[in-house]
C-alpha positions, 0 to 999 in steps of 0.5 A: 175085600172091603173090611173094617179095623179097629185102628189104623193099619199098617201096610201088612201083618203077617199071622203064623199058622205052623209051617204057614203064614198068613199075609194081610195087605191093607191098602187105601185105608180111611177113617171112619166113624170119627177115625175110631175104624178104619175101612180098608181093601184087605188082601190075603195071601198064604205063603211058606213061613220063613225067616226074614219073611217080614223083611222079604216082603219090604224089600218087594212090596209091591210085587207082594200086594200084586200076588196078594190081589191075584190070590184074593181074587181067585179064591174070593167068590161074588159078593151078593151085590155082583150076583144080583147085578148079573142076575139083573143084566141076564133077565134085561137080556133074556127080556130083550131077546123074547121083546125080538122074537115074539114082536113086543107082546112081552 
């Protein structure tokens, strides 16, 4: 998910949340505004809180991320901008098939 911060991000944070732990991925980071923000692809994941868990995901980063994106994209629903593009695809289809079967009075 697209999101904007404040200052440049580092690769991920991790937030605790009682026996839990939040991970944020930031990746493909890019200054806007003057580099005041920055527009970044955020990826969350919540795993198991432990000792040593920054250290963890350094030593494996990239099977990390993958986990992360895996994660963000089953627990993500549509944006608007993809339900409408879906909408539209189905109503050209739904056009193109009643354009064929009553012979192009539609």
């Amino acid at each position: 998910m697209k999101t904007q911060l404040g200052e440049q991000p580092k690769p991920f944070v991790i937030s605790p949340i009682g026996d839990m732990a939040q991970v944020a991925f930031y990746e493909n980071p890019v200054p806007v505004f003057d580099g005041e923000q920055w527009e970044v692809d955020m990826y969350i994941l919540q795993v198991r809180n432990r000792p040593n868990l920054a250290a963890t995901i350094e030593a494996n980063y990239d099977a990390w991320l993958e986990m992360a994106k895996a994660s963000d994209a089953v627990t993500n629903p549509p944006t608007v901008e993809e339900r409408v593009a879906e909408v539209e695809i189905k109503t050209a289809t739904i056009e193109e098939t009643l354009d064929v079967l009553f012979g192009g009075i539609v």
